[in-house]
C-alpha positions as CSV (number, residue, x, y, z in Angstrom):
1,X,34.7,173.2,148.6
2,X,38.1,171.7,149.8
3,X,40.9,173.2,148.7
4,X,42.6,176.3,149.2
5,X,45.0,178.7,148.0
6,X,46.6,180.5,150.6
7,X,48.4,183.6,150.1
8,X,51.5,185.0,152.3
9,X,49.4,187.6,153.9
10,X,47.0,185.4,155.4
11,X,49.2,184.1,157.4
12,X,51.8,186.5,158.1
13,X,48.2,187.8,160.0
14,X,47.7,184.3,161.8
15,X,51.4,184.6,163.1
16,X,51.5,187.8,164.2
17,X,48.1,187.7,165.4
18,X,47.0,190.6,163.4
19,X,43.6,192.1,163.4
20,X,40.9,189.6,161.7
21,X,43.7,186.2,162.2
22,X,40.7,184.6,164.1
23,X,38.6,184.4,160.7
24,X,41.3,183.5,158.8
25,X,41.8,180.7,160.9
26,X,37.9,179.9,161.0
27,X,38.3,180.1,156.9
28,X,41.2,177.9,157.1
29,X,39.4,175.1,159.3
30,X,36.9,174.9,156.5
31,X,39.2,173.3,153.6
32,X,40.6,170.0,153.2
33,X,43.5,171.3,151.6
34,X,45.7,174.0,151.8
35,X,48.0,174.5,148.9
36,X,50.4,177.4,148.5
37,X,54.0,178.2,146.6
38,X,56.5,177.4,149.4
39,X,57.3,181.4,148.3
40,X,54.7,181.4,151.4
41,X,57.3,180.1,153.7
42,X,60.0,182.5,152.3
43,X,57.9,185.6,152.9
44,X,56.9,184.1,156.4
45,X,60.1,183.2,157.1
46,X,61.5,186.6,156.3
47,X,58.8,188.7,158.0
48,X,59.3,186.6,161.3
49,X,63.2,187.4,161.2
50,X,62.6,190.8,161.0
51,X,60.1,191.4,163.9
52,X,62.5,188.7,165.8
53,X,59.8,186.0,166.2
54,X,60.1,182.1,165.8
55,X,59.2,180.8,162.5
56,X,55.6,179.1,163.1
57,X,56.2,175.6,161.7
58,X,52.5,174.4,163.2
59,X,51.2,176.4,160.7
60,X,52.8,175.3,157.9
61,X,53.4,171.9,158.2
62,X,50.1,170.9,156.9
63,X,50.6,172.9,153.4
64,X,51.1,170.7,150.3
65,X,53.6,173.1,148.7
66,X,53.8,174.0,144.8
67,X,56.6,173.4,143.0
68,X,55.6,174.3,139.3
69,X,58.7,172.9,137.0
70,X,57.4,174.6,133.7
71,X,57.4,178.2,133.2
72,X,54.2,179.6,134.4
73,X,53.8,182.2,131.5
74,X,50.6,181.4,130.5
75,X,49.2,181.6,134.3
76,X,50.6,185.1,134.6
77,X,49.7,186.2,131.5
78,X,45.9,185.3,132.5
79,X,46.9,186.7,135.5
80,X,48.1,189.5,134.3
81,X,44.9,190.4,131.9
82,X,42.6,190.0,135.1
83,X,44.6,193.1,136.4
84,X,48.0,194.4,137.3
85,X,49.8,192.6,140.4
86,X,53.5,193.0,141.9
87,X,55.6,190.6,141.4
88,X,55.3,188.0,144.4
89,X,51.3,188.7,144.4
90,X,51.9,187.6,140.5
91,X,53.3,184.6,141.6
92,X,50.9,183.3,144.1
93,X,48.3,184.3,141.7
94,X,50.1,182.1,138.8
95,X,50.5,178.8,140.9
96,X,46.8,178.7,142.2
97,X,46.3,179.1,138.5
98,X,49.0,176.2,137.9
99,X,46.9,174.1,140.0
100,X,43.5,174.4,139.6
101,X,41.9,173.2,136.9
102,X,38.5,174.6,137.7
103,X,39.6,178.0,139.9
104,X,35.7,178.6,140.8
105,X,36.3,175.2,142.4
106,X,39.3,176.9,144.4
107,X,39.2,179.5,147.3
108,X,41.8,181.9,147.4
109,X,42.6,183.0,150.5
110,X,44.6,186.8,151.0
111,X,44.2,190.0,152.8
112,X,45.4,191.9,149.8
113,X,42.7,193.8,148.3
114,X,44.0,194.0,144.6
115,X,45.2,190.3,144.8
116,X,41.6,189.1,145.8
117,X,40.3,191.5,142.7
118,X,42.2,189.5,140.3
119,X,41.7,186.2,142.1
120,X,38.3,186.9,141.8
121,X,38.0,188.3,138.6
122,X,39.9,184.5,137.5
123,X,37.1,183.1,139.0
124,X,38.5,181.8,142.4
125,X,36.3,181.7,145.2
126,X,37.1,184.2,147.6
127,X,37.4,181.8,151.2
């Protein structure tokens, strides 16, 4: 198991050093890769600004970032059929999907409970 899908909440905990960051960051030292949608670094970017804290570039910049050019419609409507997710939990959801081409050869990594439902219900491996 090397790769990794890594959703905003993971590491919104790692920055703010939120209860349970030090497994996340154990989880994280176990994967080769760490893939995300740079959506991860828009939602990290935001939350920092608004609790006035530097943006975290260390842990970051070893992401290899999605950029999916086609429409991911067919991701979220999988997504979608697994169960119901918001709109940015959609998303995350819809790239890992993008990118793997085996999920149960994929951890998904999040702190959201119904994100990790569907995730799991896909077939992802929960990291």
């Amino acid at each position: 198991m090397s790769t990794a899908y890594v959703d905003t909440s993971a590491i919104v905990s790692v920055a703010f050093v939120e209860a349970g960051a030090d497994d996340i960051v154990r989880r994280l030292r176990r994967f080769r890769d760490l893939i995300s949608s740079n959506l991860l670094e828009a939602e990290l970017r935001s939350a920092c600004a608004r609790e006035g804290k530097p943006f975290p570039e260390n842990l970051v910049s070893g992401f290899r970032w999605i950029h999916p050019n086609p429409p991911l419609s067919r991701e979220m409507r999988a997504a979608l059929r697994a169960g119901y997710l918001r709109g940015a939990d959609l998303w995350h959801v819809a790239c890992a999907l993008y990118v793997a081409r085996n999920p149960s050869d994929v951890s998904f990594i999040t702190l959201d409970e119904r994100q990790a439902e569907v995730a799991a219900a896909l077939k992802f491996r929960l990291g």
